[in-house]
Residue frames as a rotation matrix with the C-alpha (Angstrom) as fourth column:
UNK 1
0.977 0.200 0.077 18.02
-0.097 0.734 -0.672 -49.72
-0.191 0.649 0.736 7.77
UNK 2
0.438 -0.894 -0.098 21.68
-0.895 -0.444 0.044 -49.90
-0.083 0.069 -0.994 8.24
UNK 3
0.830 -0.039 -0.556 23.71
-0.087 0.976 -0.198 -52.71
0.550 0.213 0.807 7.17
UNK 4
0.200 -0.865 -0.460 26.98
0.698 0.455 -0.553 -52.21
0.688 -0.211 0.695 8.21
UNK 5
0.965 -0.098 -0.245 28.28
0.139 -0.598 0.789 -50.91
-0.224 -0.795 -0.563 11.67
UNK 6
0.266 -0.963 0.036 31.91
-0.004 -0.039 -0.999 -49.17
0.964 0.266 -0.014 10.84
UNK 7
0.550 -0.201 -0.811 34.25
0.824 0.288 0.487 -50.17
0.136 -0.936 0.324 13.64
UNK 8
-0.424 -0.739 0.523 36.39
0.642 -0.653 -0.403 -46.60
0.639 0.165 0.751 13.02
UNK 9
-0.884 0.173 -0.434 35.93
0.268 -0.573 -0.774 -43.56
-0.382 -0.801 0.460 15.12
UNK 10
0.075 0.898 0.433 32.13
0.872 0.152 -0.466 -42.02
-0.484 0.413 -0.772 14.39
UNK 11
-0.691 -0.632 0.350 32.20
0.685 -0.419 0.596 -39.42
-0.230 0.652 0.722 12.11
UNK 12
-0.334 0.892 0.306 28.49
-0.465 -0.438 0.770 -38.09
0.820 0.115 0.561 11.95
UNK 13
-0.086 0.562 0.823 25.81
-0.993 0.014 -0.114 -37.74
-0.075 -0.827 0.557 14.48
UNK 14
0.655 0.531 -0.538 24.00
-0.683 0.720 -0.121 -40.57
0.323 0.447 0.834 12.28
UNK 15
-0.274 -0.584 -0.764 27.65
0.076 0.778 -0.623 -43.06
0.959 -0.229 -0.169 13.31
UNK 16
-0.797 -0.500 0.337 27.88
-0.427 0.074 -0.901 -42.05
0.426 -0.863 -0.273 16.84
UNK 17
0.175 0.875 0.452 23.87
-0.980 0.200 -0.007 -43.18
-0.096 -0.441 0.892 17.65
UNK 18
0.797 -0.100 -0.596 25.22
-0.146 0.925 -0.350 -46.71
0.587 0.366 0.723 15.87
UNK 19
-0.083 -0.995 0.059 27.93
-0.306 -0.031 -0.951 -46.62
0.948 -0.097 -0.302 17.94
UNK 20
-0.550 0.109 0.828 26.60
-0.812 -0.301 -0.500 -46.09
0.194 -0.947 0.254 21.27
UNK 21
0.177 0.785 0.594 23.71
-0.764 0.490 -0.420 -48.68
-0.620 -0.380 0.686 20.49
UNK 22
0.218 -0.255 -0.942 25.49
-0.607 0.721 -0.335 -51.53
0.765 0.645 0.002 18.65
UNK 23
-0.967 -0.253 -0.001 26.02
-0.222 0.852 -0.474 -53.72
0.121 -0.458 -0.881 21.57
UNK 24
-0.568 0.553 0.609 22.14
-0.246 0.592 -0.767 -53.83
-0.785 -0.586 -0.200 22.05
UNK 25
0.241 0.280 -0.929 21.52
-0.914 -0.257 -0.315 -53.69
-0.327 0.925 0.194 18.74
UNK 26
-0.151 -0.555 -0.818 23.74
-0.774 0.581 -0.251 -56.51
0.615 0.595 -0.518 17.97
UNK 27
-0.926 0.125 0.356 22.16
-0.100 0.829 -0.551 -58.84
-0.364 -0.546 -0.755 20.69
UNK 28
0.102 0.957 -0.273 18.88
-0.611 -0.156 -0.776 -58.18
-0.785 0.246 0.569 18.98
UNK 29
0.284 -0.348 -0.894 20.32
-0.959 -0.087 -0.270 -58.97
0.016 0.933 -0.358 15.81
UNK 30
-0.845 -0.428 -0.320 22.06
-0.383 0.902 -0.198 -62.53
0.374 -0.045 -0.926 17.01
UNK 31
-0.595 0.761 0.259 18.37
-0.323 0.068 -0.944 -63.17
-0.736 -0.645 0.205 18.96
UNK 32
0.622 0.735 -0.271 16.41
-0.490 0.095 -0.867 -62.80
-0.611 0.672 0.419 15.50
UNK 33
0.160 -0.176 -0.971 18.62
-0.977 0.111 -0.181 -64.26
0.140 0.978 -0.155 13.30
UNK 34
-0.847 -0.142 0.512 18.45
-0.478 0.626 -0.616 -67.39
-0.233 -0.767 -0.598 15.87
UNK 35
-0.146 0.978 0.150 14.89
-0.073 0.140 -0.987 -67.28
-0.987 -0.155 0.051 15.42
UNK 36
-0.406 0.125 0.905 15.49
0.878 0.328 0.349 -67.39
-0.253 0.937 -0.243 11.20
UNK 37
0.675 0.469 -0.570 14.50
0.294 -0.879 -0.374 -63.59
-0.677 0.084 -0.731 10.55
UNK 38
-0.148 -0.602 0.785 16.26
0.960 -0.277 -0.031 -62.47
0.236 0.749 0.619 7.17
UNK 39
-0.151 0.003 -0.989 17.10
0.661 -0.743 -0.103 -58.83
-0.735 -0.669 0.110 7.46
UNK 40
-0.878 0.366 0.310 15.89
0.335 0.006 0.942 -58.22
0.343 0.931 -0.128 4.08
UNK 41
-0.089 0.980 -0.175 12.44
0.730 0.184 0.658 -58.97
0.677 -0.069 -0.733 5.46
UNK 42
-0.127 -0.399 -0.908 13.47
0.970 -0.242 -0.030 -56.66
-0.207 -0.885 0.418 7.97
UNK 43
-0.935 -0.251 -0.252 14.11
0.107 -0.875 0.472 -53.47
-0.339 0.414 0.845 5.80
UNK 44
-0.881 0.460 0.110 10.86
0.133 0.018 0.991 -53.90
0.453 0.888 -0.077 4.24
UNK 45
-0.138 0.487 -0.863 9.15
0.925 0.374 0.063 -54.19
0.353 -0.789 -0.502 7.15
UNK 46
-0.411 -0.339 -0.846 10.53
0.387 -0.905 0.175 -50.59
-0.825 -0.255 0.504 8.38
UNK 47
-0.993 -0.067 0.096 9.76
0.116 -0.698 0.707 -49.36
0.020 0.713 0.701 4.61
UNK 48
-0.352 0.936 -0.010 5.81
0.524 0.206 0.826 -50.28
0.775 0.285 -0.563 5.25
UNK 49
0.138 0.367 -0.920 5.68
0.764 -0.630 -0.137 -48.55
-0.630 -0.684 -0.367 8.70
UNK 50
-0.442 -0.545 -0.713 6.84
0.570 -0.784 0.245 -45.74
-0.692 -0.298 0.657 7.25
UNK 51
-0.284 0.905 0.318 4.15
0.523 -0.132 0.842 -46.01
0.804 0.405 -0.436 4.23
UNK 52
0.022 1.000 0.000 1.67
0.841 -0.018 0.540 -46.08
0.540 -0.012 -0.841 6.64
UNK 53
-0.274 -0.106 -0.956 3.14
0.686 -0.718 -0.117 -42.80
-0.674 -0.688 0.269 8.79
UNK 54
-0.799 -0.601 -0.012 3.22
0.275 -0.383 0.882 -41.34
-0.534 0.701 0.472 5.58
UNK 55
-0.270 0.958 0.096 -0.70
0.250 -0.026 0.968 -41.90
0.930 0.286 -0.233 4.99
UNK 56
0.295 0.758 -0.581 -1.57
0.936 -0.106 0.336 -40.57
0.193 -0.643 -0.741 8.27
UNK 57
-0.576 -0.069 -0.815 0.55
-0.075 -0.988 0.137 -37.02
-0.814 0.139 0.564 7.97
UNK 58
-0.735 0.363 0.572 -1.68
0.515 -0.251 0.820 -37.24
0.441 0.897 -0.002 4.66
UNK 59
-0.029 0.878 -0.478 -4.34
0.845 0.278 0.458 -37.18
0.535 -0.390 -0.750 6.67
UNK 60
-0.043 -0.207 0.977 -2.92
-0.353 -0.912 -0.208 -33.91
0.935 -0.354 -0.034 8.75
UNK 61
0.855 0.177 -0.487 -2.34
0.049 0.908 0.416 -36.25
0.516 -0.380 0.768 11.25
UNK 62
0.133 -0.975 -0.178 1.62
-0.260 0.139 -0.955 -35.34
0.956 0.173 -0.235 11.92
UNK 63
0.025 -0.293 0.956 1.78
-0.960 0.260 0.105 -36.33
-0.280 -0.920 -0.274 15.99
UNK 64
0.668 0.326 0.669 0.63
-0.148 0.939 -0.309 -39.74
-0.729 0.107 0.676 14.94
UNK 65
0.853 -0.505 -0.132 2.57
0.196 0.543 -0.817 -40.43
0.484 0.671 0.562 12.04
UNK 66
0.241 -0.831 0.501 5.75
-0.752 -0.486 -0.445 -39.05
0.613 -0.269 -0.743 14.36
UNK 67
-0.149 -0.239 0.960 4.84
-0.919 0.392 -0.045 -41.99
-0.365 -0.889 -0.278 16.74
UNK 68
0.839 0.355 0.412 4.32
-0.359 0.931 -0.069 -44.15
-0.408 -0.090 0.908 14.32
UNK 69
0.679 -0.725 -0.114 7.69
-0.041 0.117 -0.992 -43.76
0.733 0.678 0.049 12.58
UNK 70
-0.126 -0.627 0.769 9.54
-0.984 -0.018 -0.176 -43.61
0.124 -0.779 -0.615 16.55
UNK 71
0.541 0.364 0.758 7.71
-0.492 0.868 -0.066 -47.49
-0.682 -0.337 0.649 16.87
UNK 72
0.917 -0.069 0.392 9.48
0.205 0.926 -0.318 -48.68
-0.341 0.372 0.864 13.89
UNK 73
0.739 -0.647 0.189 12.52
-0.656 -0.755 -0.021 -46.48
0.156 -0.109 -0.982 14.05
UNK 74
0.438 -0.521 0.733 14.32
-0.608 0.429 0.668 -49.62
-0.662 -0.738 -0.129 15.85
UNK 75
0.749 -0.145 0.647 14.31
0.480 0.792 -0.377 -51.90
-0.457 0.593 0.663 12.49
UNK 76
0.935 -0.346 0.073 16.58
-0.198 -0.682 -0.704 -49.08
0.293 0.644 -0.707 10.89
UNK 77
-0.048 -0.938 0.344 19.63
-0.980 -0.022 -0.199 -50.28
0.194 -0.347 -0.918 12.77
UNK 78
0.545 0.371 0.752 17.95
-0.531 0.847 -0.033 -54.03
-0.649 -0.382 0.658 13.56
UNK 79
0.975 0.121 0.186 18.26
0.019 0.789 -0.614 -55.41
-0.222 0.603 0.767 10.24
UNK 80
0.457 -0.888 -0.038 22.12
-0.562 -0.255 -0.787 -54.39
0.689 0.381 -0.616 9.91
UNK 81
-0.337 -0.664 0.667 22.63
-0.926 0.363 -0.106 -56.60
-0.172 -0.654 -0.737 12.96
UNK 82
0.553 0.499 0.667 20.72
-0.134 0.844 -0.520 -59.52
-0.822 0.198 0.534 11.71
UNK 83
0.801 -0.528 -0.281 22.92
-0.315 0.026 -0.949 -59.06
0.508 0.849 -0.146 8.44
UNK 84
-0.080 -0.992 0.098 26.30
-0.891 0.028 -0.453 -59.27
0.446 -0.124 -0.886 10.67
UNK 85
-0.191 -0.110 0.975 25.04
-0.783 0.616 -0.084 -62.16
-0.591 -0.780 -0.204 12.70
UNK 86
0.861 0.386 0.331 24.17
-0.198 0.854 -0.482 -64.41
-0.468 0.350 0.812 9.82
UNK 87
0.128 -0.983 0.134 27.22
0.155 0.153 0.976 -63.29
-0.980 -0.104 0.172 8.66
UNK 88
0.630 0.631 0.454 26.30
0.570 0.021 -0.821 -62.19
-0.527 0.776 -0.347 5.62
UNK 89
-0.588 -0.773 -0.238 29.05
0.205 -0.427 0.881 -60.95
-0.783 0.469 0.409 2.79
UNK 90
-0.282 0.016 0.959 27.09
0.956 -0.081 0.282 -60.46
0.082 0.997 0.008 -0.57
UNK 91
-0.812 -0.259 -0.522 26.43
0.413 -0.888 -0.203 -56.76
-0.411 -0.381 0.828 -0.97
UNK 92
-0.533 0.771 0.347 22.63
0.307 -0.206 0.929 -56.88
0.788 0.602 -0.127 -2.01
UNK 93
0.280 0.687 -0.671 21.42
0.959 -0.224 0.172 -55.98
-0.032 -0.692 -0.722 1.50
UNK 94
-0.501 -0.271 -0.822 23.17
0.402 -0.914 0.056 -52.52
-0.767 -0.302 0.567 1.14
UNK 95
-0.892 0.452 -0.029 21.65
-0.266 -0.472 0.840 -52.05
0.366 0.757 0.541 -2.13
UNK 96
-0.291 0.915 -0.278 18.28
0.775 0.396 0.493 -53.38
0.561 -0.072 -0.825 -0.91
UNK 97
0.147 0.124 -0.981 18.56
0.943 -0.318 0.101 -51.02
-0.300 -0.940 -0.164 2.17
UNK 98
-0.686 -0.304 -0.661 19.53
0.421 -0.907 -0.021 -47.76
-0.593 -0.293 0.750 0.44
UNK 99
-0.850 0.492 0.190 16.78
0.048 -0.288 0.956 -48.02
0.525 0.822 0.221 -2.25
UNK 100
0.076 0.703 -0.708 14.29
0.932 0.201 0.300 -48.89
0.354 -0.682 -0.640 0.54
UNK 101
-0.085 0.381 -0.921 15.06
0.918 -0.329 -0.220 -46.15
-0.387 -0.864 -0.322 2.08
UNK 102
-0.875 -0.055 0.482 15.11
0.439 -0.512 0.738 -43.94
0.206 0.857 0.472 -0.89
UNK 103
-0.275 0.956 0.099 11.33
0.386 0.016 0.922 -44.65
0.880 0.292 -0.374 -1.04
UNK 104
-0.465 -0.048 -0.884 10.90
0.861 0.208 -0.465 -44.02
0.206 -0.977 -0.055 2.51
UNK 105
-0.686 -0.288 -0.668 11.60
0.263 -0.954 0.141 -40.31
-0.678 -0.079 0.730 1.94
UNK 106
-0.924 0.374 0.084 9.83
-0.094 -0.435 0.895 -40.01
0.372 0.819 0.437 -1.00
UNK 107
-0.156 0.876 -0.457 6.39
0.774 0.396 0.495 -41.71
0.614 -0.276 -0.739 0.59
UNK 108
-0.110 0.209 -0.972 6.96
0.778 -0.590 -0.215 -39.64
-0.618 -0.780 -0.098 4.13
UNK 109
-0.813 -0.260 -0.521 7.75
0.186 -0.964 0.191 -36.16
-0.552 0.059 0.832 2.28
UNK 110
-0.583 0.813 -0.004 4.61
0.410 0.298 0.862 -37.29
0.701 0.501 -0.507 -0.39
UNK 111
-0.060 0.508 -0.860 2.33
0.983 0.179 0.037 -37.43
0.173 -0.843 -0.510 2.38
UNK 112
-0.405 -0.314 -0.859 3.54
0.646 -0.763 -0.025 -34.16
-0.647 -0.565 0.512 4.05
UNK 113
-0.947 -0.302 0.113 2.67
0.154 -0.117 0.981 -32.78
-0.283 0.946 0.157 0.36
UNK 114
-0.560 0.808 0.180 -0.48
0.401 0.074 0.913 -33.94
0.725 0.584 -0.365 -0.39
UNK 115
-0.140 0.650 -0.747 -1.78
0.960 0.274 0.058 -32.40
0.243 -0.709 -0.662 2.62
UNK 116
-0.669 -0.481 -0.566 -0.63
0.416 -0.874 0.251 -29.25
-0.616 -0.068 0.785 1.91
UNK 117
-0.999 -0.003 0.033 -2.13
0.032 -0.381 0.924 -29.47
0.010 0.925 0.381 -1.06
UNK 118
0.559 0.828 0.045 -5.87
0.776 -0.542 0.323 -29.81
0.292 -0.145 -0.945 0.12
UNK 119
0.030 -0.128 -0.991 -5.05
0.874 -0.479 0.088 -27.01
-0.486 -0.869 0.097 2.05
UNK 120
0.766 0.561 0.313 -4.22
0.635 -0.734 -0.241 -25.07
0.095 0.384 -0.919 -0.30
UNK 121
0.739 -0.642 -0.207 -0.75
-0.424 -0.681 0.598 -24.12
-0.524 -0.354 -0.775 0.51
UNK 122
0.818 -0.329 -0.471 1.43
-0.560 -0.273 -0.782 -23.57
0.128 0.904 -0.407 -2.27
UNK 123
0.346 -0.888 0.303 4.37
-0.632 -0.460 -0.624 -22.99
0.693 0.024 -0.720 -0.66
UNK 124
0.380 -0.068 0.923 4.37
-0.830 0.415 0.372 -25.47
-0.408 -0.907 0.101 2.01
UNK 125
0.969 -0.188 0.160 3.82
0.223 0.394 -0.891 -28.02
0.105 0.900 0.424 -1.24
UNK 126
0.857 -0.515 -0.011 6.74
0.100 0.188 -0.977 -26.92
0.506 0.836 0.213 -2.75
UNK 127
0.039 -0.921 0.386 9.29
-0.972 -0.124 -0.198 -26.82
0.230 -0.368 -0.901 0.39
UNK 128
0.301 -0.032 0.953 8.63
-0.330 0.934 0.136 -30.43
-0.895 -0.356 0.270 0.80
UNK 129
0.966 -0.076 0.247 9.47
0.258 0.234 -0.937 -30.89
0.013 0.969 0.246 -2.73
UNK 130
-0.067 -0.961 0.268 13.13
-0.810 -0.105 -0.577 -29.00
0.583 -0.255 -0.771 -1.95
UNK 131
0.171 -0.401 0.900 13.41
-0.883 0.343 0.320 -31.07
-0.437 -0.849 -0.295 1.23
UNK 132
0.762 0.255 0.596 12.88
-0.137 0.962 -0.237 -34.08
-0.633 0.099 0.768 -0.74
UNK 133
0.919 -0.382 0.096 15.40
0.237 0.341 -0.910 -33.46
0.315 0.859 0.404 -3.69
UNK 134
0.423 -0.812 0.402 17.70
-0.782 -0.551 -0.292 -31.95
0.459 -0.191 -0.868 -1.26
UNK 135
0.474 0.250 0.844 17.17
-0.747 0.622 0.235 -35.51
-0.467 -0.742 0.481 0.66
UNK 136
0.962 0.208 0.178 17.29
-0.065 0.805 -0.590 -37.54
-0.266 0.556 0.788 -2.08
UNK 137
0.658 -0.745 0.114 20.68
-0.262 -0.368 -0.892 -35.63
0.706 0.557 -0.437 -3.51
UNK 138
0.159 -0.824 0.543 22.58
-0.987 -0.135 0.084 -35.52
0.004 -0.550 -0.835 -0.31
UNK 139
0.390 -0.068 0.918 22.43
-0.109 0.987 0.120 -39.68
-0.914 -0.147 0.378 -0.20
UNK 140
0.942 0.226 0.250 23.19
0.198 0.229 -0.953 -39.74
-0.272 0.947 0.171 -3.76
UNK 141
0.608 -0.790 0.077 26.39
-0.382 -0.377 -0.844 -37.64
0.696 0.484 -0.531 -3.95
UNK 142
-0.085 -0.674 0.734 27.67
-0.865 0.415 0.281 -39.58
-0.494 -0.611 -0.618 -1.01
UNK 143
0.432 -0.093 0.897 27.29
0.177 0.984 0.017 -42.72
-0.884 0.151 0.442 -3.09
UNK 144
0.861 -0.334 0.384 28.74
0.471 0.237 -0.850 -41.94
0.193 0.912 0.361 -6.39
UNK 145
0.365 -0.923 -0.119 31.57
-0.681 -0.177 -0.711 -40.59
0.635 0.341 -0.693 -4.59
UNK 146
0.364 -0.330 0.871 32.05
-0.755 0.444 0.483 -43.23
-0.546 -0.833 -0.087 -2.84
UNK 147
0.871 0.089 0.482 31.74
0.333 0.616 -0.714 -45.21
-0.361 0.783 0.507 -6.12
UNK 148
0.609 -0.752 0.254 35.07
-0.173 -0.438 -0.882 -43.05
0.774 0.493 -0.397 -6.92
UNK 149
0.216 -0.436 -0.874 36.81
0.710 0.685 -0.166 -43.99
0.671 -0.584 0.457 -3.69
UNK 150
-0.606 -0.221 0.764 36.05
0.010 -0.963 -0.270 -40.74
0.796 -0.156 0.585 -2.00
UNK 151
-0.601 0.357 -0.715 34.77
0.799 0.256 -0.544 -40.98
-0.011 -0.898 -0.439 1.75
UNK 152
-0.756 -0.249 0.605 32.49
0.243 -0.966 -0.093 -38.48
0.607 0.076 0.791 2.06
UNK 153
0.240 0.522 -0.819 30.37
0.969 -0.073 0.238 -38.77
0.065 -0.850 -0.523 5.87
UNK 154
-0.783 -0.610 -0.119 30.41
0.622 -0.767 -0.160 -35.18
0.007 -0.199 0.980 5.77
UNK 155
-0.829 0.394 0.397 27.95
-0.207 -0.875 0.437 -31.97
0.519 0.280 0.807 6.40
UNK 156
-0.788 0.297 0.540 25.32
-0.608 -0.236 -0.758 -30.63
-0.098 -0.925 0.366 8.55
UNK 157
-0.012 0.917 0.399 22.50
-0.781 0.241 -0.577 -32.83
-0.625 -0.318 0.713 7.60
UNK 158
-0.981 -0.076 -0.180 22.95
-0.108 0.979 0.173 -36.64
0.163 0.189 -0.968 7.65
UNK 159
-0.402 0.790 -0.463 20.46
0.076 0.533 0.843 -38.70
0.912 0.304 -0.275 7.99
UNK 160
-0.230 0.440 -0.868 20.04
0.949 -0.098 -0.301 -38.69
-0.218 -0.893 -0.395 12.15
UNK 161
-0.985 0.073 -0.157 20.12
-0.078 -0.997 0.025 -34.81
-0.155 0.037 0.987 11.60
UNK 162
-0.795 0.586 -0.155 17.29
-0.271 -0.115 0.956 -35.23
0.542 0.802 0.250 9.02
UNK 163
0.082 0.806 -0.587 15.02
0.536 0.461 0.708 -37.45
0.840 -0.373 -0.394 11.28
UNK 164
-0.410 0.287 -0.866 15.16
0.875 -0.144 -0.462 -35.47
-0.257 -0.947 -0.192 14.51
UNK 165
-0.949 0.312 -0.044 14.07
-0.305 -0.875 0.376 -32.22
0.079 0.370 0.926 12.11
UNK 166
-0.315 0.813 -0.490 11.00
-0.342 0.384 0.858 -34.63
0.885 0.438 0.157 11.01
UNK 167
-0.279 0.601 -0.748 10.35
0.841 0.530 0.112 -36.17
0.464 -0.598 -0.654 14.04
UNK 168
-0.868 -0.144 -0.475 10.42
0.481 -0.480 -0.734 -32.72
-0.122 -0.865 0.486 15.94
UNK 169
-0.868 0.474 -0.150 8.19
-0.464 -0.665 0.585 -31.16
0.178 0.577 0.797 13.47
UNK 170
-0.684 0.667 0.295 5.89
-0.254 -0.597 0.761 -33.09
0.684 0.446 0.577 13.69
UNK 171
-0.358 0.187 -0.915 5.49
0.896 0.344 -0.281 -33.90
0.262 -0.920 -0.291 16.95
UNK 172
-0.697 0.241 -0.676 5.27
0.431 -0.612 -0.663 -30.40
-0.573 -0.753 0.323 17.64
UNK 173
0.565 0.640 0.520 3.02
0.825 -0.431 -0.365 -29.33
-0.010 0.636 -0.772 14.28
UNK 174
0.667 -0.241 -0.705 5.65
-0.332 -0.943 0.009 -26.66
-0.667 0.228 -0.709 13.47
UNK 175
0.475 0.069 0.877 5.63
0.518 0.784 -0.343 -28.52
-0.711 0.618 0.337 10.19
UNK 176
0.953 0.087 0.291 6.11
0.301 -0.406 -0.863 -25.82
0.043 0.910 -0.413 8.05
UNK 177
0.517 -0.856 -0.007 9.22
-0.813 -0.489 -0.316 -24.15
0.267 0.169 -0.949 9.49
UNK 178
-0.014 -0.702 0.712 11.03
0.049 0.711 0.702 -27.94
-0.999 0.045 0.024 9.79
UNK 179
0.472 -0.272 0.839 10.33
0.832 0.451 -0.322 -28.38
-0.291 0.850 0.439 6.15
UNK 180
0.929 -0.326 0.178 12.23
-0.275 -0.926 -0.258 -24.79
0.249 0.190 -0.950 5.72
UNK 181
0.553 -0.559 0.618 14.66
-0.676 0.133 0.725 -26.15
-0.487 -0.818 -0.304 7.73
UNK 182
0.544 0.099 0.833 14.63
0.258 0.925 -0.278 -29.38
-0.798 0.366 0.478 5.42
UNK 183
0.756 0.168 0.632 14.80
0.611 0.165 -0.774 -27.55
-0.234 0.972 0.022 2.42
UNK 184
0.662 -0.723 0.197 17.77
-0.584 -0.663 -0.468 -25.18
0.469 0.195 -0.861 3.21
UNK 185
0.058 -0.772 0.633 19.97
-0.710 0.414 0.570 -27.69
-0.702 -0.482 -0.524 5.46
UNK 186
0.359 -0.179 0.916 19.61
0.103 0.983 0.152 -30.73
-0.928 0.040 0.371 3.56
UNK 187
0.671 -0.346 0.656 20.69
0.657 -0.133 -0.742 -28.77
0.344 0.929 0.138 -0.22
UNK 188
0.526 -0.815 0.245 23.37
-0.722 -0.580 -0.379 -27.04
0.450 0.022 -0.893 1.45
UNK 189
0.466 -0.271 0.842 24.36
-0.290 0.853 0.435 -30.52
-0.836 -0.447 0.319 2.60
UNK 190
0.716 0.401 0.571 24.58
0.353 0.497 -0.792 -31.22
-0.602 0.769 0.215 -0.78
UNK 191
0.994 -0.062 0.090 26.78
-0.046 -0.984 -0.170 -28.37
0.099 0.165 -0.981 -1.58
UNK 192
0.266 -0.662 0.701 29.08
-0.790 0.267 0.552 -29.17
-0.553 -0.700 -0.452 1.50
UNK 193
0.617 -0.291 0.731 29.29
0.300 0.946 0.123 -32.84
-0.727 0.143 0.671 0.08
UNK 194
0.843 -0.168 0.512 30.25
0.495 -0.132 -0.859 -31.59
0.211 0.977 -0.028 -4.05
UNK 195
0.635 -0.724 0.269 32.87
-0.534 -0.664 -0.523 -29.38
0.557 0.189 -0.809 -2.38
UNK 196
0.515 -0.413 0.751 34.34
-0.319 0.721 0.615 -32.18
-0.796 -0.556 0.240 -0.16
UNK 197
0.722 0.105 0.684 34.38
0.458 0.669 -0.586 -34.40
-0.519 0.736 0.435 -3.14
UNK 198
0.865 -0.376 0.332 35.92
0.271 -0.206 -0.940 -31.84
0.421 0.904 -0.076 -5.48
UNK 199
0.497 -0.699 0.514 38.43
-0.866 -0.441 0.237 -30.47
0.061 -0.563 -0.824 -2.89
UNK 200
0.220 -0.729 0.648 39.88
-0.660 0.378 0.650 -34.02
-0.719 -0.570 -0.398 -2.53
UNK 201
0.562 -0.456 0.690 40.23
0.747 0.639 -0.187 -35.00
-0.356 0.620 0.699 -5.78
UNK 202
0.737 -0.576 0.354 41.96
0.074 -0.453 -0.889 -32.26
0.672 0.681 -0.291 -6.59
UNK 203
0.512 -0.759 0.402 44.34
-0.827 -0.309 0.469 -32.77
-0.232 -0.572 -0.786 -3.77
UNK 204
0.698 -0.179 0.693 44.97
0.210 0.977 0.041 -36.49
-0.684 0.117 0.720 -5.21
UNK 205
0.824 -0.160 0.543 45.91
0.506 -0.221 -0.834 -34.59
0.254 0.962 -0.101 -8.25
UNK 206
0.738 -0.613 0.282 48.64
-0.613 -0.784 -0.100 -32.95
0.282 -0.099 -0.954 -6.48
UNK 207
0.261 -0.685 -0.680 49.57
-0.424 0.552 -0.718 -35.36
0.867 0.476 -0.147 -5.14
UNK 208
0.738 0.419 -0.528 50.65
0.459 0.262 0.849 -36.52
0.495 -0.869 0.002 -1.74
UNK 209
-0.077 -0.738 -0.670 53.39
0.982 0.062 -0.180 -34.12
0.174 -0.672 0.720 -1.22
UNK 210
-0.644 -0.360 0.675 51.25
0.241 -0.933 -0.268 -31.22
0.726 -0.010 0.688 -1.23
């Protein structure tokens, strides 16, 4: 659900895939928006597949819901070229696109959850709960410091990171130790980010001649 493709070097995994695929991306993108396809309609689109992956790992289901989130995987980078090709400037598709994909996480990691819970497993339960607030946080502290003018594409689990954990898991059904994985990489992401953040405003504060 990306809107914008940065034209700088990539900086994360999560740039260099947008990087590599933005020329076919971005004929896709000039194709549908040809054809009148708002990329709005786009994100939303992606946020329902990912519902419905999200009700079939309920289900204990996780191969399937892995292939069904790889089938609509493509809109995540689609609708950001349908945004550049209409030419779009107002800055409600990034908000539209990062709250969308808020939910995304929350639905998929849900899911993962409630299936635990028939099950009976506590603990499984409550590392998807970490993975999710560690998820939720690591987007978060990379917007409000951006919201301070503080770049901060930084640490071991971006977003591509994040989705080849999830897709691997459950493709392979070694669910439990990705969401370990989840729940210690993606809050020490978090970590990594707050000390970025604080490390370069206090170098502002020095100044630029130290």
């Amino acid at each position: 659900m990306a809107q914008q493709q940065s034209p700088h070097k990539p900086k994360t995994l999560t740039d260099y895939v947008r990087y590599l695929t933005g020329g076919l991306t971005s004929a896709v993108g000039r194709w549908l928006h040809a054809r009148g396809v708002h990329p709005d309609a786009i994100t939303f689109v992606g946020l329902i597949i990912v519902v419905v992956a999200a009700y079939v790992a309920a289900q204990g289901e996780f191969f399937w819901a892995a292939i069904i989130i790889i089938a609509g995987a493509p809109l995540d980078a689609v609708d950001g070229a349908v945004a550049r090709a209409m030419g779009r400037t107002d800055r409600f598709g990034a908000l539209w696109d990062s709250t969308l994909d808020r939910y995304a996480d929350g639905f998929l990691f849900m899911g993962i959850a409630y299936y635990y819970s028939t099950q009976g497993n506590q603990t499984a339960v409550l590392l998807a709960m970490l993975a999710l607030i560690g998820t939720q946080l690591v987007s978060y502290v990379r917007a409000r410091a951006e919201g301070i003018d503080v770049d901060c594409k930084v640490g071991l689990f971006t977003r591509m990171e994040r989705m080849f954990v999830i897709l691997a898991m459950l493709l392979t059904g070694y669910v439990i130790a990705g969401l370990w994985v989840l729940a210690i990489g993606t809050n020490l992401t978090v970590v990594q980010r707050v000390w970025h953040v604080y490390r370069e405003i206090q170098r502002r504060k020095r100044g630029p001649a130290a």
